[in-house]
N, C-alpha and C positions, 0 to 999 in steps of 0.2 A: 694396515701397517705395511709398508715397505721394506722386508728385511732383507741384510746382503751377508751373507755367509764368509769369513774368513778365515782358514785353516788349511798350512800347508798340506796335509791330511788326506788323501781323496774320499778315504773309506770314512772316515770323518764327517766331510761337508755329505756324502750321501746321508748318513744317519741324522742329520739334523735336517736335510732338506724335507725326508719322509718324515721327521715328527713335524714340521713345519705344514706340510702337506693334508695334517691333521685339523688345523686351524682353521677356522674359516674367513677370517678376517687379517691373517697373515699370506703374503705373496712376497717369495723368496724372488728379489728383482734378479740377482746375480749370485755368482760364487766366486772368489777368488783363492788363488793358491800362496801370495803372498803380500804383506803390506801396502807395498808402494803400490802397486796394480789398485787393492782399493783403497787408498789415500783419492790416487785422479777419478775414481769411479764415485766417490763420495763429492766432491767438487763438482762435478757432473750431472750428477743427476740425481730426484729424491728421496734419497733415503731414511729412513724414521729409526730404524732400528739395525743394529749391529750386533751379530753373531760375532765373536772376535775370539779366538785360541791366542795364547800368549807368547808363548815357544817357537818360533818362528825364524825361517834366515833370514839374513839381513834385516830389516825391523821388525821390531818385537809387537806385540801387541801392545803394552803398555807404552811403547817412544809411539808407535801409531793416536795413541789416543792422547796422549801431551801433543802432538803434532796440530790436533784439529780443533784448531783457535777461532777459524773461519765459521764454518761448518761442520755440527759436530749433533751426530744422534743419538739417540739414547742406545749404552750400550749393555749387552749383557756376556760375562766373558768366559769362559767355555775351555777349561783347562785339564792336564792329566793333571797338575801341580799344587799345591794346597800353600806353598810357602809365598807365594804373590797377591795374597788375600787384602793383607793388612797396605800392599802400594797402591792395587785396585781400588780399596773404599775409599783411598786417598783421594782420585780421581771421580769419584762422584759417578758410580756406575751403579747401574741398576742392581744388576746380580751377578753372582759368585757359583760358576758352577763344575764341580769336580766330575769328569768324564768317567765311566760310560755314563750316559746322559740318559734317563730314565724317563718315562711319556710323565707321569706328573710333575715331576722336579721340573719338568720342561715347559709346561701349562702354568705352574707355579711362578717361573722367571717371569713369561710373556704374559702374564697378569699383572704383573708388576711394570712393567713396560708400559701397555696399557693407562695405565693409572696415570703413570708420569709424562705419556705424551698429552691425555685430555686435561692433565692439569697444568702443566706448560702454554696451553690454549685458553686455559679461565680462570685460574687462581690469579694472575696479577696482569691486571689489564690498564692502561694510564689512560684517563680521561680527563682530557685539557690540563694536563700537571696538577691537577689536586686534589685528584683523589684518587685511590688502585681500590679494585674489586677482589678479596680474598677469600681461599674456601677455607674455613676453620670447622673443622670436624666437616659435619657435613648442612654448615650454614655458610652463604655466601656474605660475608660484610664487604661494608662501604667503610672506608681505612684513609682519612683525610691525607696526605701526605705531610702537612708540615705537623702532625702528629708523632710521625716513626722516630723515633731518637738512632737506631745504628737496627742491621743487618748480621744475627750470628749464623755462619751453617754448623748444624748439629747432625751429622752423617747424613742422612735423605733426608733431613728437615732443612728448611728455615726458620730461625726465631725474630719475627720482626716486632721490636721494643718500642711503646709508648712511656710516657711517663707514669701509665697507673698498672701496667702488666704487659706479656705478650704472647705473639699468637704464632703458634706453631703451624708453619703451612709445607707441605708437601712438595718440596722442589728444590731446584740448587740455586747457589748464592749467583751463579753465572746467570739465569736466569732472570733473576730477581734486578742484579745491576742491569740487563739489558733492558728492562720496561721501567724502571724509575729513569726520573731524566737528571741527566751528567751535571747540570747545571746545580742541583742543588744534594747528590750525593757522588761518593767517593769512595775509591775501594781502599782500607789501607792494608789490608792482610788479607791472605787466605780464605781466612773465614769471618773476616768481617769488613760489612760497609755503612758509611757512617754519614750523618746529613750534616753537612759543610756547617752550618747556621746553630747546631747544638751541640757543638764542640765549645764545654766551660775551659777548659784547659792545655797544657801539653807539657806534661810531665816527666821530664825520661825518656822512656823508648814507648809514652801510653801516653793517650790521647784519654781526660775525665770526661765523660758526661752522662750528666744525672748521679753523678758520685760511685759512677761505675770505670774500670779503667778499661781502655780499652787496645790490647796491642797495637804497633805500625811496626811491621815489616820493614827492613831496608831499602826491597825493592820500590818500596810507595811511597816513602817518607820525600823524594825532592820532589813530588808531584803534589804532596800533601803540603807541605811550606810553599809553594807556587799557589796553593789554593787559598791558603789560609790569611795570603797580603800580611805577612809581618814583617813591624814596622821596628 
């Protein structure tokens, strides 16, 4: 793994470099003292994982990681602060870590990290649009695609719905829309994306299918009626 250190901090980025140091499979690429520096440094060149302190001048850790829409690593974020918890899991980050940064709490994150980069690589893979390969527990299925009825993320999950149950896999929704193809699903909200083709309804401010409602966000909704051809 590729990790880049971010914390205005000096005595900071040294203590993370030497628990880093520890790892055998982590190589600290860089270090930066503030945001925008690794904003272009993440653009640039490959980085798998992010060190990221929150409190920071000029941008924060957390506008940094809404920012990285392009290109964007798995992040774990590294804070004196405990009250940015609840924005962080917003964003779909690995870990949550309260400073001083202690060697197993630190083993602890970058296992988790781990996890979500080799599963990012095998949990959902598209083959000729019809079918994705997923890891549920610790079986890989073969998961038809015009099977999936809609896409929910549930904190570090995703729950991808057929019509007879579904299956919890280990990764984010961002993820998940990037290897299914555009053609036949659609993001309408946050936390959910839904197959163009098994939409029974549109209700209100909820999209029905399978007698389940499903929010749309305002932001998705003229994307959504452009998709939907109504007449």
């Amino acid at each position: 793994m590729n990790a880049l250190i971010v914390d205005d901090n000096k005595m900071a980025r040294i203590a993370l470099s030497e628990l880093a140091g520890r790892v055998d499979d982590l190589t600290i690429v860089a270090e930066c003292s503030d945001a925008y520096e690794a904003y272009n440094l993440i653009l640039s060149e490959s980085i798998d994982l992010l060190l990221l302190d929150i409190e920071m001048p000029g941008m924060s850790g957390l506008e940094l990681t809404k920012n990285l829409t392009k290109k964007r690593p798995v992040i774990i974020f590294i804070t004196s602060r405990k009250e940015y918890a609840a924005d962080a899991f917003d964003l779909n980050v690995v870990d949550y870590i309260i400073k001083p940064v202690t060697g197993p709490r630190f083993i602890q994150a970058i296992d988790k990290a781990r996890e979500i980069l080799d599963s990012n690589q095998e949990e959902v893979n598209v083959r000729e649009e019809e079918f994705v390969f997923i890891r549920d527990s610790n079986i890989v299925r073969r998961l038809k695609l015009d099977s999936i009825l809609f896409a929910e993320a549930m904190g570090d999950y995703v729950k991808l719905y057929t019509a007879e149950k579904f299956y919890a896999i280990h990764t984010t929704l961002k993820t998940v829309e990037e290897r299914l193809p555009a053609s036949r699903f659609l993001r309408v909200h946050r936390s959910y994306l839904v197959a163009i083709n098994k939409i029974d309804s549109m209700e209100g401010g909820a999209l029905i299918i399978n007698r389940k409602p499903i929010p749309v966000a305002d932001a998705y909704r003229a994307a959504l009626n452009k998709r939907m051809n109504i007449i």
